[in-house]
VEXNUTOR-98294 format. One line per field, with one value per residue (C-alpha): x, y, z. Coordinates in Angstrom, 1 decimal. Layout:
N
px	[X;...]
py	[Y;...]
pz	[Z;...]
This chain:
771
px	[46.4;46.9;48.4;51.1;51.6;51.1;49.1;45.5;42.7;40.6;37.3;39.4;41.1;38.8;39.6;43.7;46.1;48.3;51.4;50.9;54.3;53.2;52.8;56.2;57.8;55.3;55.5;58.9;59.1;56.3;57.9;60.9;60.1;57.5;59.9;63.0;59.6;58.7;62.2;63.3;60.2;60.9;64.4;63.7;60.7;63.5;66.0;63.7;61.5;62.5;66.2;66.1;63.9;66.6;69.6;71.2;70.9;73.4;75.8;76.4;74.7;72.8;75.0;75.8;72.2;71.3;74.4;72.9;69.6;70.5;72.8;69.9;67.8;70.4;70.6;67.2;67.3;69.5;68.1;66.8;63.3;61.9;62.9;62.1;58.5;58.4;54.8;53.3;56.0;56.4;53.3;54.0;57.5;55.6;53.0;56.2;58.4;54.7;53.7;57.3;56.6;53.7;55.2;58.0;56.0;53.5;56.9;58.2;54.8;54.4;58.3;57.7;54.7;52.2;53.7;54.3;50.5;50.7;53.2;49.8;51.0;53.6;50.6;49.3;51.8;52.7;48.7;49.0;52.6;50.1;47.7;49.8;51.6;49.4;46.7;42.9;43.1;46.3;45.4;42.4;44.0;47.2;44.4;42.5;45.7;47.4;44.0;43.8;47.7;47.3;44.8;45.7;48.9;47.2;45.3;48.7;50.2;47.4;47.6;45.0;44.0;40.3;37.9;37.3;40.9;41.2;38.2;39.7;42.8;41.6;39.2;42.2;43.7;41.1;40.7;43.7;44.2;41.3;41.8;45.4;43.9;41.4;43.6;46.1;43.3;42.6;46.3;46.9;43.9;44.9;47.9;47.3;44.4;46.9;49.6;47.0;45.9;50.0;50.2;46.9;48.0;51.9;50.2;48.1;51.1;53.1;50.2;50.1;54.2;54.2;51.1;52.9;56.4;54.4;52.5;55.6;57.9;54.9;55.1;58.9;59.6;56.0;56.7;53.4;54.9;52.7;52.7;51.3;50.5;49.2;45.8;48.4;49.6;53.4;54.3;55.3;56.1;57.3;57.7;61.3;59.3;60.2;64.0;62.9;59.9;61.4;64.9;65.0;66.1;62.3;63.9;64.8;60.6;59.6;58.6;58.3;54.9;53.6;52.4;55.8;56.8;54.3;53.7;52.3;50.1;48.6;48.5;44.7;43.9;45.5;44.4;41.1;41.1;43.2;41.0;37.8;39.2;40.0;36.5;34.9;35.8;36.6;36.5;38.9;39.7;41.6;43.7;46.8;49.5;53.0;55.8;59.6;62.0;65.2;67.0;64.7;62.1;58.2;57.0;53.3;51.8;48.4;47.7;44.6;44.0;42.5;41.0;42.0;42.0;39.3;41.6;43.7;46.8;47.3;45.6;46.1;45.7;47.3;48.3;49.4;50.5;52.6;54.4;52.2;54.7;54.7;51.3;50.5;53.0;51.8;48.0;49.2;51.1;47.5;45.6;48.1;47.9;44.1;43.9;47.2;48.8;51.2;53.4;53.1;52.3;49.2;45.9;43.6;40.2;38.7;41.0;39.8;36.3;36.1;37.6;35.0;32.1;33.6;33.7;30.1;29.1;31.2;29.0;25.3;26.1;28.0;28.1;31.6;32.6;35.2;35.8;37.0;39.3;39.8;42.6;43.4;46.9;46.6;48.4;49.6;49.1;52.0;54.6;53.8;53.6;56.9;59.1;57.8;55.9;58.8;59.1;55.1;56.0;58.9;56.0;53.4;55.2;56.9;53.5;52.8;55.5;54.9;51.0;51.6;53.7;50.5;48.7;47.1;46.9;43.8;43.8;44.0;45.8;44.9;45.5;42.6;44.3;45.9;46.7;43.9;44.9;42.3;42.4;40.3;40.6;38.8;37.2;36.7;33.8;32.7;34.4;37.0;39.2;38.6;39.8;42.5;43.5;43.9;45.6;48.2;48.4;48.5;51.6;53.0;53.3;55.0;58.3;59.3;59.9;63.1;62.7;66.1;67.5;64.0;62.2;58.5;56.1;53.0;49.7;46.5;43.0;40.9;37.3;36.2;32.7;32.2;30.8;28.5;27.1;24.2;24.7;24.2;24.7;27.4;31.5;30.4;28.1;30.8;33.3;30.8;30.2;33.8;34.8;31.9;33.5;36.7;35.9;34.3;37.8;39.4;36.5;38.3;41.7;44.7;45.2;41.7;39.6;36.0;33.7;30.9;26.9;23.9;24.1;26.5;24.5;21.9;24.6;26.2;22.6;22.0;25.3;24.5;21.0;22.7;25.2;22.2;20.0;23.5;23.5;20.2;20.3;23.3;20.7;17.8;19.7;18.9;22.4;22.8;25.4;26.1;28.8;30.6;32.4;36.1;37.1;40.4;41.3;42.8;39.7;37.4;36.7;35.2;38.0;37.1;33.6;34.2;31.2;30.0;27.8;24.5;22.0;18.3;16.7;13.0;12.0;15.2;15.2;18.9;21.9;24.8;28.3;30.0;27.7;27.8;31.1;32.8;31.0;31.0;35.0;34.6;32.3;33.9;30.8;32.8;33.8;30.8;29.7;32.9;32.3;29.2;29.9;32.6;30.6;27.8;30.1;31.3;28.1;27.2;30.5;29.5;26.0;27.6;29.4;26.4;24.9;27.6;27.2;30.9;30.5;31.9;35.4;36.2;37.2;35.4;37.1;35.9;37.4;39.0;39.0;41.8;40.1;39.2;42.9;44.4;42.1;44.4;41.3;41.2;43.0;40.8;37.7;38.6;39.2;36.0;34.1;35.9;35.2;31.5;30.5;32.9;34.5;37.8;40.8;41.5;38.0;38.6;40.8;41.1;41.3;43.3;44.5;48.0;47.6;47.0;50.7;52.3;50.0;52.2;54.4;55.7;52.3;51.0;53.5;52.7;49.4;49.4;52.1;49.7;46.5;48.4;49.5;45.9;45.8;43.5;45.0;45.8;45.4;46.5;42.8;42.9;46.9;48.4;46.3;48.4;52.0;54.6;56.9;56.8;59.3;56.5;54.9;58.3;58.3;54.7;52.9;50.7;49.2;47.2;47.2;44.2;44.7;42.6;39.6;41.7;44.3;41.8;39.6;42.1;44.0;42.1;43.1;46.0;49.3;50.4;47.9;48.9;52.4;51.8;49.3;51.8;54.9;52.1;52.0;55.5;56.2;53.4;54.5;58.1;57.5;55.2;52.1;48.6;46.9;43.5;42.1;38.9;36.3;36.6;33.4;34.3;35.5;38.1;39.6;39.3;41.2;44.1;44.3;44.3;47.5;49.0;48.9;46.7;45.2;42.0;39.1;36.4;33.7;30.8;30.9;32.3;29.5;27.2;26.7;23.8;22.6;24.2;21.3;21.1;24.8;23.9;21.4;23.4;26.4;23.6;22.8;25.2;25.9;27.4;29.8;30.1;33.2]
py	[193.0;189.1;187.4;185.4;182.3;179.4;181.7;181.1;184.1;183.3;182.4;179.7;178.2;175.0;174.0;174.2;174.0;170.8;172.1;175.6;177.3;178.8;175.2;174.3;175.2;173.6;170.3;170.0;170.6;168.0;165.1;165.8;165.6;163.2;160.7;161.1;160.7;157.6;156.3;157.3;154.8;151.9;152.4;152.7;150.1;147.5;148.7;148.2;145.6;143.2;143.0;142.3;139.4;138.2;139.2;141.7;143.9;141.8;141.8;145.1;146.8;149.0;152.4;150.7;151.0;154.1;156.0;154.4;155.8;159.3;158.9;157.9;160.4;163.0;161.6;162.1;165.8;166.7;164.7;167.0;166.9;170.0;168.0;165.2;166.5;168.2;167.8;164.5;162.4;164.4;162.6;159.1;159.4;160.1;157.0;154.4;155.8;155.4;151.9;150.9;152.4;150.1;146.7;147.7;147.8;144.7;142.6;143.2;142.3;139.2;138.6;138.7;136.6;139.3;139.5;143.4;144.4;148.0;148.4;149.5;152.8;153.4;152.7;155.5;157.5;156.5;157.5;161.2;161.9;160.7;163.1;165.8;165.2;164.0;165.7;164.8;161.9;160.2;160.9;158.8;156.2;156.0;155.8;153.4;151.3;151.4;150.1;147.2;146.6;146.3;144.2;141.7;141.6;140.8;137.9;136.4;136.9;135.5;138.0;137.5;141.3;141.1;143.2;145.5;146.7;146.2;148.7;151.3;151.1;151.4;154.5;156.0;156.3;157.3;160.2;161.4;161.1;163.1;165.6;165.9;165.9;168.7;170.8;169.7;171.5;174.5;175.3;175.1;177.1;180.0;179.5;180.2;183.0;184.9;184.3;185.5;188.7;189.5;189.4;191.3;194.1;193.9;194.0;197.2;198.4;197.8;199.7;202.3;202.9;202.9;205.3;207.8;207.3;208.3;211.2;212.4;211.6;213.6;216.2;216.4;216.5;218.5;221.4;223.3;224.8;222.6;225.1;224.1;227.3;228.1;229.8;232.8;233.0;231.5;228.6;225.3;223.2;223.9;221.6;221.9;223.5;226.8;226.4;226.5;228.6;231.6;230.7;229.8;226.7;225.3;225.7;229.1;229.9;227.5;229.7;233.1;234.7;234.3;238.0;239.5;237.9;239.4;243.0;245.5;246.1;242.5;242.1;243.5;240.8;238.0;238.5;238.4;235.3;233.4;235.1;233.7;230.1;230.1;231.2;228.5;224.4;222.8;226.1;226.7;230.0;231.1;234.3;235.8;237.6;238.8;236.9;238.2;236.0;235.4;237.9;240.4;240.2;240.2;237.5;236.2;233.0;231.8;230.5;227.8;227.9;225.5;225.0;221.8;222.2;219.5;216.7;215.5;214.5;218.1;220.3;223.6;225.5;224.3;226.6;225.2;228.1;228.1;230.8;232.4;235.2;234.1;233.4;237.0;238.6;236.5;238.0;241.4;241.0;240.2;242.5;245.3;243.7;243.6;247.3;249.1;249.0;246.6;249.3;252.5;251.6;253.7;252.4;251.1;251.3;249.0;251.0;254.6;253.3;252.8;255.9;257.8;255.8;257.0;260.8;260.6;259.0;262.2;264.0;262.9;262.8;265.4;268.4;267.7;268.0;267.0;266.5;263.8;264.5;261.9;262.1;260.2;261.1;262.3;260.3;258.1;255.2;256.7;256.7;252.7;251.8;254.5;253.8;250.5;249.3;249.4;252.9;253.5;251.7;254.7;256.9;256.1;255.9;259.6;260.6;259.0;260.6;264.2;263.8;262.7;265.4;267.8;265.8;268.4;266.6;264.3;263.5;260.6;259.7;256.1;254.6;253.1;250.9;251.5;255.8;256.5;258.8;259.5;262.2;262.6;265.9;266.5;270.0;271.0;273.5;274.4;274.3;277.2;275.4;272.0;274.0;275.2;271.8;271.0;273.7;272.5;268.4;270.0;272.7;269.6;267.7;270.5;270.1;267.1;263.2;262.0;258.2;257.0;259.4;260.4;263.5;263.2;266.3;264.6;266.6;265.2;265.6;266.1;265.7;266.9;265.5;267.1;265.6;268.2;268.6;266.4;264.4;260.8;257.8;255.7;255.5;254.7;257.2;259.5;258.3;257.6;261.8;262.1;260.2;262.3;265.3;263.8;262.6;266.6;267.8;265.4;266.9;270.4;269.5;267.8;268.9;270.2;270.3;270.1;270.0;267.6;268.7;267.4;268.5;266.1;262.8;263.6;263.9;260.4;259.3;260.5;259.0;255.4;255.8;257.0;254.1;251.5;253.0;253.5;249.5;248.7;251.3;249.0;246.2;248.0;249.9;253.0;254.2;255.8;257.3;260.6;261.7;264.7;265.7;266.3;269.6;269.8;273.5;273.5;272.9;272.5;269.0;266.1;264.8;262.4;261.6;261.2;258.9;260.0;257.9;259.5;258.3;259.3;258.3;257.4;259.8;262.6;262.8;263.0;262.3;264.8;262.9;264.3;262.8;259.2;258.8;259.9;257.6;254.6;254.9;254.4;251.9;249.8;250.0;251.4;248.3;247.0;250.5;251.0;247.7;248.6;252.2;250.6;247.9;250.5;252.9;250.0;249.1;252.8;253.4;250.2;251.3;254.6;252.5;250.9;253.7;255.1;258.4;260.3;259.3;255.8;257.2;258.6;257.3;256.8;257.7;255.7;257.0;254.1;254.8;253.6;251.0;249.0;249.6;247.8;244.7;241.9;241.3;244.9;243.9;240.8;243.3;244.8;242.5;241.1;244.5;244.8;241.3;241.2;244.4;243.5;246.9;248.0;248.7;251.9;253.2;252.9;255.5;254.6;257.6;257.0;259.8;260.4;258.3;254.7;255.3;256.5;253.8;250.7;252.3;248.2;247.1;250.2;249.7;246.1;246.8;249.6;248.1;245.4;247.8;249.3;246.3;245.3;248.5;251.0;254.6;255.7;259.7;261.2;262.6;265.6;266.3;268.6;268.2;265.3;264.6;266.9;264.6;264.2;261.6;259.0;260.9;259.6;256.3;255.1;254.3;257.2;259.1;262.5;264.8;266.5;269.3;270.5;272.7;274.8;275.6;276.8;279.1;281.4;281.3;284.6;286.8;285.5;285.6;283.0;280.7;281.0;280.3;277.3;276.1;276.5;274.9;271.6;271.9;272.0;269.4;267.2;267.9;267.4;263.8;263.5;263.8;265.3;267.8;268.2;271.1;270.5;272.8;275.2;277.3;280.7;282.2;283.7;280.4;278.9;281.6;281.3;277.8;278.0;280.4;278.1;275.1;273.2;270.1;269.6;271.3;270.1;272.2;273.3;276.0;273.4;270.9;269.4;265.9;264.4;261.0;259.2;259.3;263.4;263.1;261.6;264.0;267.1;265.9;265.7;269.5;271.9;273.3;270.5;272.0;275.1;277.6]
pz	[408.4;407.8;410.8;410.3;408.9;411.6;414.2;414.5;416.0;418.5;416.2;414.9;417.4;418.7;415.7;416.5;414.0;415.6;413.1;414.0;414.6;418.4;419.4;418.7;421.4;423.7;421.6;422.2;426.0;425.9;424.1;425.9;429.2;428.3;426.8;429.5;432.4;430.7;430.0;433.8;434.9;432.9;434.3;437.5;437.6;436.0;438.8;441.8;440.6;437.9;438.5;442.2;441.1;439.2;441.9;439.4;442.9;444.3;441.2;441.6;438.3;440.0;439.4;435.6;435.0;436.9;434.8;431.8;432.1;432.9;430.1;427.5;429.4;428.3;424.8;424.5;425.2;422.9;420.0;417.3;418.4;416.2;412.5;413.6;414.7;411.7;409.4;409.6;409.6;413.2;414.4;413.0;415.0;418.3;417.3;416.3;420.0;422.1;420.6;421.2;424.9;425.3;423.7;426.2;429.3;427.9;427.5;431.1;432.4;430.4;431.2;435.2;435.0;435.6;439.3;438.6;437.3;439.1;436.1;435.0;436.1;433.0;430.7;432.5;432.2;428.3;427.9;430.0;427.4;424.7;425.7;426.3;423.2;420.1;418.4;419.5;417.2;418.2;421.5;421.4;419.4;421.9;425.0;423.4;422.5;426.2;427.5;425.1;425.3;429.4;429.5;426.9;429.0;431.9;430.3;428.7;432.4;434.4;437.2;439.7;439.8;440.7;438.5;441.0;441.1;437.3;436.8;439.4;437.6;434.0;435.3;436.5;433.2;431.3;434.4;434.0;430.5;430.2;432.5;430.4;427.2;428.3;430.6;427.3;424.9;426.9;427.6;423.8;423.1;425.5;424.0;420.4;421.7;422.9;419.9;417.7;420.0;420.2;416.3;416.2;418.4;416.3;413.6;414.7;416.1;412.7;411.0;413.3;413.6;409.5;409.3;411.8;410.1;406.7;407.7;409.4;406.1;404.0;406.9;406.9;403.0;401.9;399.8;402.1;405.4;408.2;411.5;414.8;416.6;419.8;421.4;422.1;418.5;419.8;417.6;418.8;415.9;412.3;409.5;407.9;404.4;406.1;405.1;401.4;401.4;404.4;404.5;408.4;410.6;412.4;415.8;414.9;414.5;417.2;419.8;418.0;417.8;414.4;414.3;414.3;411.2;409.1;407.6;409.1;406.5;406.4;410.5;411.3;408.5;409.7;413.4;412.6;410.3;413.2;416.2;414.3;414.0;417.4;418.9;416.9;417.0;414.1;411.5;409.1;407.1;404.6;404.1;402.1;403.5;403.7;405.7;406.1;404.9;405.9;403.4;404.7;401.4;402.0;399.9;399.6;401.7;401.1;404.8;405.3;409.4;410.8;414.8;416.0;420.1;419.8;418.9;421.8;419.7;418.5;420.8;418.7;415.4;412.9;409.7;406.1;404.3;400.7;398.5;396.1;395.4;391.7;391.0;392.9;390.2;387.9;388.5;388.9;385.3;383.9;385.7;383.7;380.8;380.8;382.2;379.9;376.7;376.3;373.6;375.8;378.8;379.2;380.1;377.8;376.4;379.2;382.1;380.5;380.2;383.9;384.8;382.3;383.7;387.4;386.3;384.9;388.3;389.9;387.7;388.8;392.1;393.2;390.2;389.3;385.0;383.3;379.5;377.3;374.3;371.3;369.3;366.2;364.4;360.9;357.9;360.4;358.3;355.5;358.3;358.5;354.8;354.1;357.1;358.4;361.7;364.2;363.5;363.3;367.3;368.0;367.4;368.9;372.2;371.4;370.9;374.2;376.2;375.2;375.7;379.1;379.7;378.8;381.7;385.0;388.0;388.5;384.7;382.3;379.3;377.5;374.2;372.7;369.5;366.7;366.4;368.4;372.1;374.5;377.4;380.3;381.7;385.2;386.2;382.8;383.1;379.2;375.3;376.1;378.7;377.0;374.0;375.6;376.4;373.0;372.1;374.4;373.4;369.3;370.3;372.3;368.9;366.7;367.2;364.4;365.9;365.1;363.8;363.0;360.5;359.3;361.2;360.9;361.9;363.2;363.9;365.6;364.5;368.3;369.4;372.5;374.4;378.0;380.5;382.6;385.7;386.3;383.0;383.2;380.7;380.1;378.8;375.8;375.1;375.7;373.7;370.8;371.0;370.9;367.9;366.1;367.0;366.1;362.6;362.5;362.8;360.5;357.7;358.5;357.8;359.3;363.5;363.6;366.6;367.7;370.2;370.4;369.5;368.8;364.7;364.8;366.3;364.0;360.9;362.0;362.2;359.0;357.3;358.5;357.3;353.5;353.9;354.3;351.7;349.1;350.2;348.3;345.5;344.1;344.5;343.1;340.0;341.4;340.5;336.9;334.8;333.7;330.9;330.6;327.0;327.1;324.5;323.1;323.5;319.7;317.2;320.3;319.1;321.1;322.6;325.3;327.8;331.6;333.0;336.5;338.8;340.1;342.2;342.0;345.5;345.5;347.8;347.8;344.1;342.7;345.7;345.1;344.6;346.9;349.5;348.8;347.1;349.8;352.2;349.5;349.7;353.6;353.7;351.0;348.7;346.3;345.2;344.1;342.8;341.0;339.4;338.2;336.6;334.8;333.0;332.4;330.7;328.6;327.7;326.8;324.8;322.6;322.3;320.8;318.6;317.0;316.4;314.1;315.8;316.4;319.8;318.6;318.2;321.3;324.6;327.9;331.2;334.5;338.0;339.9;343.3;345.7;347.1;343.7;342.5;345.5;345.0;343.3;340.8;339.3;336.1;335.3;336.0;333.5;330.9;332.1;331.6;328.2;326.9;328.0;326.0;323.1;323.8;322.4;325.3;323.6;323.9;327.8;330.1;333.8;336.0;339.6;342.3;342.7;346.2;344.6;342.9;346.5;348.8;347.5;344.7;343.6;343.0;341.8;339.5;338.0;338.2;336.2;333.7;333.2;332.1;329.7;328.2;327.5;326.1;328.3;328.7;332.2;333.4;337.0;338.3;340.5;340.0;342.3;344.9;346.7;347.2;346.1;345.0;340.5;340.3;339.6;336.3;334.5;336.7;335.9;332.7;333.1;329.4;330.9;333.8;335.1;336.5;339.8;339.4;342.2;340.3;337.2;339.5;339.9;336.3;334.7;337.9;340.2;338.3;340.3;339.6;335.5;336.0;338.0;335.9;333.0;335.0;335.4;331.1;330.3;332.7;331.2;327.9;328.5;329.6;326.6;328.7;327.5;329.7;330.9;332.7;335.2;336.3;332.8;334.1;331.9;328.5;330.7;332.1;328.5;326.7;329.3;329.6;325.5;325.7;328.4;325.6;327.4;326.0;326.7;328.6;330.6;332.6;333.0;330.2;327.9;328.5;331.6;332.4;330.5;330.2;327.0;325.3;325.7;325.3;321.7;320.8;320.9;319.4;316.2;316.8;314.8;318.0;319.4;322.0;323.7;322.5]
């Protein structure tokens, strides 16, 4: 720190500061007593040696001039000696009051005729004030000056003071106006040492007193709880943080044993971390644990302990320690986020994988089994498009609740996303109890949900993989076997269950192999068409061609349809394979035309699967497919399941508004085989309904089948419909469907798919179709 201003340190001060504020006070006491010495001599040396001369003695003036002296004495005490030794003009004051001393003292000598020369001895003394009082430079000056100023008044005088004595007497001035001007020097310098080792040590002191009153204002007002404990665990000093983090007063802790204020639980911890810092200097540690408060809550305290017996000002351990009761709910909120479903509650894929990989670890180890059962809820997706997603929600967590109530002891229930359940059932030994179990979770979900006003049945489809004895592998692994088994059950109908085997690794391994070769028989036109003729059932004319895709694979020869469309629908490939059939039959149906054959008047039918319908482009594919084979809109029928209409009823509606504008005719495929409502056949712009090939099997011998099948006509014709019966396969089923007023026929006995040019070719025979 800077010293103050005026106060010199001790490197500096030979070179004193004359002005310097801690010689003040001794400048002052100087002049004074200086100036009243030398004014008390002149006085008294014109008391006892001029005026006698001059027989004032006997006039009686003595006391007049004795009172007069102490009075100017006392005048110049109280004169205001610190402004008017102010700065420089201070030290021309001193020079114009000491050369006045000396022309006073020169004048009385000259006056008495040089009969008083050991007046000599207030030039002595004017040159000891001058060195007592001046700076080194005056001083010199004024000691030069009184010399010269005494003997020129000696020569104007004419004393007869040998040179002998005038030598002694001069050499006594200079020695003691040196020795004052040294002892002068020295006095000063100890003087301003000593100033500037006072201000030194206030100023360390000042430094010091600020840096405790700060650490102890950080101390007093830090939001940390600072706690100085002892070797014994008994706490000594507390920082006044614990009134806001534990509710207590510090003199209510000081002197408690820290142990007993924290839980049980966390005690064995804690006296361990603090017993370690102890044993070993300077360590610190850090540890969590519970503290009581005040209103009798345990709340969380992140303590850092460190050993400071090593430093004498503390002499103990000291512990910082701050509320993390937040941030430890905080962590504890994310660790069940990350581990359980934030909609049921249940644990999640990660939490269930963990607790499969722990039973397959059970299972190596020590023989245990266990099984793991995957269930996806069938048609789920309708109750989300139909009643909405808050009630899809209301659901899931219904389904949730009663699956948990299905859980034995020791097992888990998680939900993986989306519909998707998932059951880990421990000690399951082989496919009957894991069977069992499933039986049990699909009678659990019977009864009817009640969602609002609605009541929804909901059935699960299950797949089951078990875990055996010995088995090793991974969570994933499992899981992957019981998704196969799952989408096994699904393929046998809604709440179906199956147990995972190998047949069915080697099936999925086959499927993604089909999927990746279907891939690059779009690319490599391996894909073909095949048409089927339409008969009307009145003349048994040529009513209509359905085009079919085939693929003939390079090495399998010819794929079956109902292996790849299926998976094409799944995959999404049926978009760009739906694409395709539909320009091909255009292009086909315009080559007919060319060739002038009767082929040219009828219609082609295309199957547009779901997935093409709900694509906001399906309309301009059309027109596209239309315009680029210069193909007539009424030589094109578009053939969609009953589910595009029921998927998104508002679109389904513009979009099929809009196709029949350009003029394409639209028929129902596969009717009666989906929903049981029929409000839509009078709502939608729909011209023909083909009837399922399950409903003609059975028309020549179950009764019931022929009065459904005709209940399907009449409605069909009532709303100005035409019908079309699929799978015709014998004279039987043709004669009924005939008498039922059926429209038109299509089948197997009615005609086989060809290629168009075979298609062609017979319709030149005379036997064109089969009757």
């Amino acid at each position: 720190m800077p010293l103050p201003s005026g106060v010199l340190s001790p490197v500096t001060a030979g070179a004193m500061d004359w002005n310097s504020s801690v010689l003040t006070p001794y400048r002052l006491r100087t002049v004074r007593v200086g100036v009243q010495l030398t004014m008390l001599t002149v006085v008294l040396m014109w008391v006892f040696h001029i005026l006698p001369d001059h027989g004032v003695m006997q006039e009686g003036r003595v006391t007049v001039l004795l009172v007069g002296a102490a009075l100017g004495a006392g005048l110049v005490w109280v004169l205001p000696w610190k402004r008017l030794l102010e700065g420089r003009a201070g030290i021309w004051f001193l020079y114009v009051w000491s050369a006045a001393d000396i022309v006073l003292i020169s004048t009385l000598i000259v006056a008495t005729g040089g009969s008083r020369s050991e007046m000599f001895l207030l030039y002595a003394l004017t040159s000891v004030f001058s060195a007592a009082s001046y700076p080194p430079r005056g001083q010199g000056l004024l000691f030069v000056g009184t010399i010269a100023s005494y003997l020129a008044a000696l020569a104007v005088a004419g004393t007869g003071v040998t040179p002998a004595a005038l030598f002694v007497r001069i050499s006594v001035i200079a020695l003691v106006t040196y020795l004052t001007m040294f002892l002068s020097r020295e006095l000063m310098r100890q003087m301003l040492t000593a100033a500037s080792q006072a201000a030194e040590n206030a100023s360390l002191a000042e430094g010091l007193r600020l840096r405790e009153a700060r650490f102890r204002s950080l101390v007093q007002n830090a939001s940390d709880v600072v706690c100085v404990i002892g070797v014994d665990g008994y706490i000594e000093y507390i920082s006044p943080a614990v009134r806001n983090t534990m509710g207590y007063e510090p003199g209510f802790i000081t002197g408690r044993n820290v142990f007993n204020l924290i839980h049980v639980e966390d005690e064995a911890q804690a006296r361990t971390a603090f017993e370690k810092v102890v044993a070993t200097a300077g360590h610190s540690s850090q540890t969590e644990v519970r503290l009581l408060h005040a209103n009798g809550s345990w709340r969380w305290f992140e303590a850092t302990i460190s050993n400071l017996l090593a430093e004498p000002s503390v002499a103990a351990i000291v512990v910082n320690y701050r509320d993390v009761t937040d941030r430890r709910a905080f962590e504890e909120q994310l660790r069940v986020l990350a581990f359980h479903d934030s909609l049921t509650a249940l644990p999640n894929r990660a939490h269930f994988a963990q607790r499969t990989a722990d039973a397959i670890g059970r299972a190596a180890k020590e023989g245990a089994s266990a099984a793991v059962l995957l269930l996806d809820l069938d048609r789920f997706k309708t109750v989300n498009d139909s009643l909405g997603h808050e009630m899809g929600d209301e659901l899931l967590v219904g389904v949730a609740d009663r699956l948990r109530a299905c859980l034995r002891p020791g097992d888990t229930l998680a939900r993986l996303g989306g519909d998707e359940f998932t059951v880990l059932a421990v000690g399951v030994a082989g496919d009957d109890e894991a069977l069992a179990i499933s039986g049990t979770i699909s009678r659990a979900l019977e009864e009817p949900f009640v969602l609002g006003v609605q009541r929804v049945t909901q059935t699960a489809s299950i797949g089951i993989a078990l875990i055996q004895p010995g088995q090793t592998g991974s969570a994933t692994d499992i899981l992957r076997r019981a998704d196969l088994a799952m989408y096994a059950a699904k393929g046998r109908g809604n709440g179906g269950c199956a147990v995972f085997d190998g047949m069915m690794s080697r099936r999925a391994r086959e499927r993604l192999q089909t999927e990746a070769e279907l891939r690059l028989a779009i690319e490599r036109g391996e894909l073909f068409l095949e048409y089927q003729p339409l008969v009307s059932l009145r003349d048994k004319s040529l009513s209509g061609i359905e085009a079919l895709v085939r693929w003939r694979h390079p090495e399998r020869g010819v794929v079956s349809p109902a292996e790849f469309i299926p998976l094409a629908e799944e995959t999404g490939l049926i978009s760009p394979l739906g694409r395709w059939a539909l320009h091909e039959a255009c292009r086909q149906a315009r080559e007919w035309q060319d060739q002038g054959t009767e082929l040219a008047g009828v219609h082609v039918s295309v199957n547009v699967s779901v997935r093409q319908f709900q694509r906001d482009d399906v309309v301009e594919e059309v027109l596209a497919a239309l315009a680029a084979h210069q193909l007539a809109p009424a030589r094109l029928q578009l053939e969609i399941t009953e589910s595009v209409i029921m998927d998104d009823g508002f679109e389904a509606m513009k979009t099929l508004n809009q196709l029949r504008e350009i003029g394409v005719s639209l028929a129902i495929d596969d009717f009666g085989t989906g929903y049981s409502s029929l409000s839509y056949l009078r709502q939608y712009p729909i011209d023909v309904l083909k009837l399922d090939k399950s409903f003609i099997d059975a028309i020549d011998r179950e009764p019931e089948a022929r009065e459904l099948v005709l209940s399907m006509v009449g409605l069909a014709h009532a709303l100005g419909l035409k019908t079309v019966a699929e799978g015709v396969e014998t004279a039987g089923q043709l004669a009924r469907l005939a008498a039922l007023d059926c429209d038109v026929g299509q089948g197997y006995y009615l005609g086989r798919p060809m290629t168009g040019a075979a298609l062609a070719e017979r319709m030149r025979m005379p036997e064109r179709l089969s009757a």
